[in-house]
C-alpha positions in Angstrom: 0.0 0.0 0.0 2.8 2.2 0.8 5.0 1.7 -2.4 1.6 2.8 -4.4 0.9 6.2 -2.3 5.1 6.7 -2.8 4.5 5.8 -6.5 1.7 8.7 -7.3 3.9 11.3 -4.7 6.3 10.8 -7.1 4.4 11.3 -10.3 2.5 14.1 -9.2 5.4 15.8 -7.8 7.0 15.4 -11.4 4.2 16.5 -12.9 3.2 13.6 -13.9 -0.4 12.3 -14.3 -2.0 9.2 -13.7 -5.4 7.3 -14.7 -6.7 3.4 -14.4 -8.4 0.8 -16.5 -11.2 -1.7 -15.5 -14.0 0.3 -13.5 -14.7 -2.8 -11.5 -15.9 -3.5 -7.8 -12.3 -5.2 -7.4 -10.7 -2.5 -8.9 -12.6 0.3 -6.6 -12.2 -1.5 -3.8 -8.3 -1.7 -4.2 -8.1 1.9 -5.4 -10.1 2.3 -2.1 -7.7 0.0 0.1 -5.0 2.3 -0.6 -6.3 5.6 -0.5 -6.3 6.4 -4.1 -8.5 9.5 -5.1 -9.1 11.6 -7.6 -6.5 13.8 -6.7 -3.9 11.3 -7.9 -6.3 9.2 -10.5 -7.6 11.5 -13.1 -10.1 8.7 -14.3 -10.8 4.8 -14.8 -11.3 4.5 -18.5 -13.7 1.6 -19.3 -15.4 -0.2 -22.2 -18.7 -0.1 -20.3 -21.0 2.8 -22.2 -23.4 2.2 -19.5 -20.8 3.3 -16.6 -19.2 6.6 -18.3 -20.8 9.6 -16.9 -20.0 7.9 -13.5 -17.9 7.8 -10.8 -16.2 5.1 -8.7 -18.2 5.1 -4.9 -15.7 6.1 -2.4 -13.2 7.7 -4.2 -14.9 9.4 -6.3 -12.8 8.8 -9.8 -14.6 9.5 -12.9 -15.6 6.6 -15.2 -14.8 7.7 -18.8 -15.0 5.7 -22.4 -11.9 4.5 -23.2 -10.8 7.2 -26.1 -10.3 9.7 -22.9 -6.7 8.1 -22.9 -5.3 9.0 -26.4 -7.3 12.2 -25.5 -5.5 13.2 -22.0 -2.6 11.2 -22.6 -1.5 9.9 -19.6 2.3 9.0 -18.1 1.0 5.8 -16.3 -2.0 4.2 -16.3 -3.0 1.5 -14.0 -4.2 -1.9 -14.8 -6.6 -2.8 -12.2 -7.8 -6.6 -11.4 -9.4 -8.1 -14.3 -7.5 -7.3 -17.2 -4.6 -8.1 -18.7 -1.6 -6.1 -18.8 -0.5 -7.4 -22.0 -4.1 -7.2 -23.8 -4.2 -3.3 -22.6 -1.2 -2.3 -24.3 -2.0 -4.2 -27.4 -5.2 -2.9 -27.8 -4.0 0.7 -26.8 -0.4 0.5 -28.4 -0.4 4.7 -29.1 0.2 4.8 -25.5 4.1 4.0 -25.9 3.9 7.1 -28.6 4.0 9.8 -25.3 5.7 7.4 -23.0 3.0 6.2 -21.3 3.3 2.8 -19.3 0.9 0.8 -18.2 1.1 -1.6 -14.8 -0.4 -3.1 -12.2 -1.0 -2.1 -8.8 1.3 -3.6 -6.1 0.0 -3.3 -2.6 2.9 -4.8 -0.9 
């Protein structure tokens, strides 16, 4: 939980920003395990047209359509449980174009 809260200081103190994939009730409830908020989290992108316009309960993260990345261009976005690293940045290989990176969240 630690390393992740260290992680987004870092980015955010670079400048940096940060969004997620996967607007899931695993995915919330990690985001909301370690203290993740909007603050830190732009937005979850998902493929789910029936949960844009919303926002994760807790934290309060927007849920946007999945074009909101090539359109905000994020320096890391996070993989949250349920999807595939590998299969996100295939499908979203423009990503790499900026520099963006994709990963998982580590809460050791």
């Amino acid at each position: 939980m630690r390393r992740i809260e260290v992680f987004l200081g870092q980015l955010k103190a670079e400048g940096k920003s940060a969004a997620a994939f996967g607007a899931s009730l695993r995915g919330n409830a990690l985001l909301s395990f370690c203290g993740v908020r909007r603050d830190t989290i732009a937005f979850v992108a998902d493929l789910s047209p029936r949960k844009h316009g919303l926002a994760l309960p807790g934290t309060g993260i927007p849920i946007v359509p999945p074009q909101r990345i090539q359109e905000t261009r994020p320096d890391f976005i996070f993989v949250l449980p349920g999807w595939s690293v590998q299969e996100l940045v295939r499908q979203h290989h423009y990503v790499s174009s900026w520099g963006g990176r994709f990963g998982r969240l580590d809460i050791t």
